[in-house]
C-alpha positions as CSV (number, residue, x, y, z in Angstrom):
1,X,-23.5,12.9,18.3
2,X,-25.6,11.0,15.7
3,X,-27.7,14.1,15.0
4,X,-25.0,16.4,14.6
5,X,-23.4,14.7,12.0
6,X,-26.6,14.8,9.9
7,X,-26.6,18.1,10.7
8,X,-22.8,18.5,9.5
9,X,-24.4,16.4,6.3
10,X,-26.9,18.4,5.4
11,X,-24.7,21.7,5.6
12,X,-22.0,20.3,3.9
13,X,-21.6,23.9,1.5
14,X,-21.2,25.6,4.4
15,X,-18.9,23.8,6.6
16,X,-17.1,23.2,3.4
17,X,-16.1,27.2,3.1
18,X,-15.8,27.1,7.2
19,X,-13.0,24.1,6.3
20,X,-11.4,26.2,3.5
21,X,-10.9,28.9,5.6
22,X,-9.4,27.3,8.1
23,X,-7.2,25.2,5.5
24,X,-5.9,28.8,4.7
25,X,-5.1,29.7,8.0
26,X,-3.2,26.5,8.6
27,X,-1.1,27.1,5.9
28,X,-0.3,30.9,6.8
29,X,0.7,29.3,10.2
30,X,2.6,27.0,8.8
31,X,5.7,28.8,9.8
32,X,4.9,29.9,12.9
33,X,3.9,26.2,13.7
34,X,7.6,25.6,12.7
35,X,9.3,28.1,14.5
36,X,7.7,27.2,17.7
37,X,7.7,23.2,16.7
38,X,4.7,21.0,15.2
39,X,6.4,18.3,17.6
40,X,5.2,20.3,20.4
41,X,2.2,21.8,18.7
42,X,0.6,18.1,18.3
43,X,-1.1,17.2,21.0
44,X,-2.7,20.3,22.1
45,X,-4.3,21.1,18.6
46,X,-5.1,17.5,18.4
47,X,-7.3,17.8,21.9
48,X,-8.7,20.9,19.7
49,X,-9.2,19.4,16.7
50,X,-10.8,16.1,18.6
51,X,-13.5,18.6,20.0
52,X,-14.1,20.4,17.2
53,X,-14.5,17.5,14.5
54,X,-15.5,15.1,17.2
55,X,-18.6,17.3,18.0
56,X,-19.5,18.3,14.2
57,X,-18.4,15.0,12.4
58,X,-17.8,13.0,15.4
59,X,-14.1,12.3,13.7
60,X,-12.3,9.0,14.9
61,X,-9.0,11.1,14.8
62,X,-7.5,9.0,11.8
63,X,-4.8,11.5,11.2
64,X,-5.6,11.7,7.8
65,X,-8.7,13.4,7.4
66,X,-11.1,13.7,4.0
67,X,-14.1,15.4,5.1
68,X,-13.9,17.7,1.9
69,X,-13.7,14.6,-0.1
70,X,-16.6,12.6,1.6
71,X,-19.5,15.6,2.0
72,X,-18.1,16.4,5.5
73,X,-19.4,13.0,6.7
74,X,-16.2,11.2,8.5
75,X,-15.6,7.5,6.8
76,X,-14.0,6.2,9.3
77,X,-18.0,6.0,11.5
78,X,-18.3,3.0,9.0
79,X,-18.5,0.2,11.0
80,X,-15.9,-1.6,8.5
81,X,-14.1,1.4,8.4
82,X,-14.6,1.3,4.6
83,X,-12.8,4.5,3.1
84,X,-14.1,4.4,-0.4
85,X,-17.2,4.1,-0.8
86,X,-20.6,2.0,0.5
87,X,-20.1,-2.0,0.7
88,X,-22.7,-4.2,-0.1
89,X,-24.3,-4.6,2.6
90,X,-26.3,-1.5,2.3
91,X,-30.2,-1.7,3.0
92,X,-32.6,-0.6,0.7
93,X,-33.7,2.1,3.0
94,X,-29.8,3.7,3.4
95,X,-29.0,1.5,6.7
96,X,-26.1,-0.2,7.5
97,X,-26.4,-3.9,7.6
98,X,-23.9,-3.6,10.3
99,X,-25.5,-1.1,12.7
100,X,-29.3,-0.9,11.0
101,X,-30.6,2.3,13.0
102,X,-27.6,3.9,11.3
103,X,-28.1,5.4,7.9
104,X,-25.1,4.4,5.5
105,X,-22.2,6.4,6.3
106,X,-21.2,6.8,2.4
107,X,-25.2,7.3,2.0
108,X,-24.5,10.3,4.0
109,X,-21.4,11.2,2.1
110,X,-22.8,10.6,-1.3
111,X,-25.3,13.4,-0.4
112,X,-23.5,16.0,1.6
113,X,-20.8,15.6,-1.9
114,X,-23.8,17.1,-3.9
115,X,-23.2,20.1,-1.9
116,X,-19.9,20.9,-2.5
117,X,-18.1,22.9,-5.0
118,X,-15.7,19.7,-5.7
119,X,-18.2,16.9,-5.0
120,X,-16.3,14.9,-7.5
121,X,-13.6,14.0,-5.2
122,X,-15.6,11.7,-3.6
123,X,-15.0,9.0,-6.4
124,X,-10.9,9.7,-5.8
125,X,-9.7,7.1,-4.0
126,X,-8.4,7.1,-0.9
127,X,-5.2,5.5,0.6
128,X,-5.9,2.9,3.5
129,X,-5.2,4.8,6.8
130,X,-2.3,4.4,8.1
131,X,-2.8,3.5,12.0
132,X,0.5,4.9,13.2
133,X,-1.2,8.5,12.5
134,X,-4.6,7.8,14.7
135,X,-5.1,10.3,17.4
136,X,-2.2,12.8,15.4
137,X,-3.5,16.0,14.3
138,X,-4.4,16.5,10.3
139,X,-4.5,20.4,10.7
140,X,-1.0,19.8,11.8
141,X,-0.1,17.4,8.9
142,X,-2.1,20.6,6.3
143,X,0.2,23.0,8.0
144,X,3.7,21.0,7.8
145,X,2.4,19.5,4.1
146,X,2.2,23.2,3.1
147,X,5.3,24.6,4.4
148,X,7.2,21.6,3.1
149,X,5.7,21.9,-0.5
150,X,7.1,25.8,0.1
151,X,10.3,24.4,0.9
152,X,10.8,22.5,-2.6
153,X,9.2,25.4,-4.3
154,X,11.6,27.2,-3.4
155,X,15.1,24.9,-4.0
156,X,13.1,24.2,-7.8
157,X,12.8,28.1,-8.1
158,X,16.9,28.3,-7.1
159,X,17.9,25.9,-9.4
């Protein structure tokens, strides 16, 4: 799992586009995902999404998902769960203080954000997770996020 997510790391550009694609899909579907319910849609695309991510980024299934942000390397492997950025416990070498054969999650991140078109974002900062969205689908949350925005786009454009 360890070497796939360096992997994932070190072809951050291209999983990025493989991401944006797939962002675009979601959003088409967004109202097909609604017509047929993202209620009942949840869990099976979450067991996707689990194999998918869990295999490429080995994802924790936080519900609220920044690879693009973070150079496609998954925050939430900190072993502090520390979602912006390295603490100071990193060695001089990379490694975690916490678990030293691992390199530095944000380490990772730092240089898989080099790669991307919008490596910037990875100094935005992020929310803390909320834990009632662990093990909930985020390509679910993209889709109903999308249609939704649609929605008020939309009522604005009526009034």
């Amino acid at each position: 799992m360890y070497a796939l997510r360096i992997w994932s790391v070190n072809h951050a550009r291209a999983l990025e586009w493989l991401y944006t694609q797939l962002e675009r899909l979601l959003v088409a579907s967004a109202p097909l995902f609604e017509a047929i319910g993202n209620e009942r849609l949840e869990r099976p695309v979450a067991v996707m999404e689990r194999a998918v991510k869990g295999a490429f980024f080995d994802c924790q299934m936080c519900g609220q998902c920044v690879l693009n942000s973070t150079g496609m390397a998954c925050p939430m492997n900190c072993p502090k769960t520390i979602r912006n950025g390295p603490c100071g416990g990193v060695r001089p070498n990379g490694h975690c203080e916490v678990k030293p054969e691992m390199r530095c999650v944000w380490v990772e991140a730092s240089r898989g954000a080099q790669q991307l078109r919008n490596g910037e974002r990875i100094s935005h900062v992020q929310f803390a997770v909320d834990s009632r969205l662990r093990g909930r689908s985020s390509w679910i949350a993209v889709a109903r996020d999308a249609q939704r925005t649609n929605e008020l786009d939309v009522v604005r454009s009526q009034s």
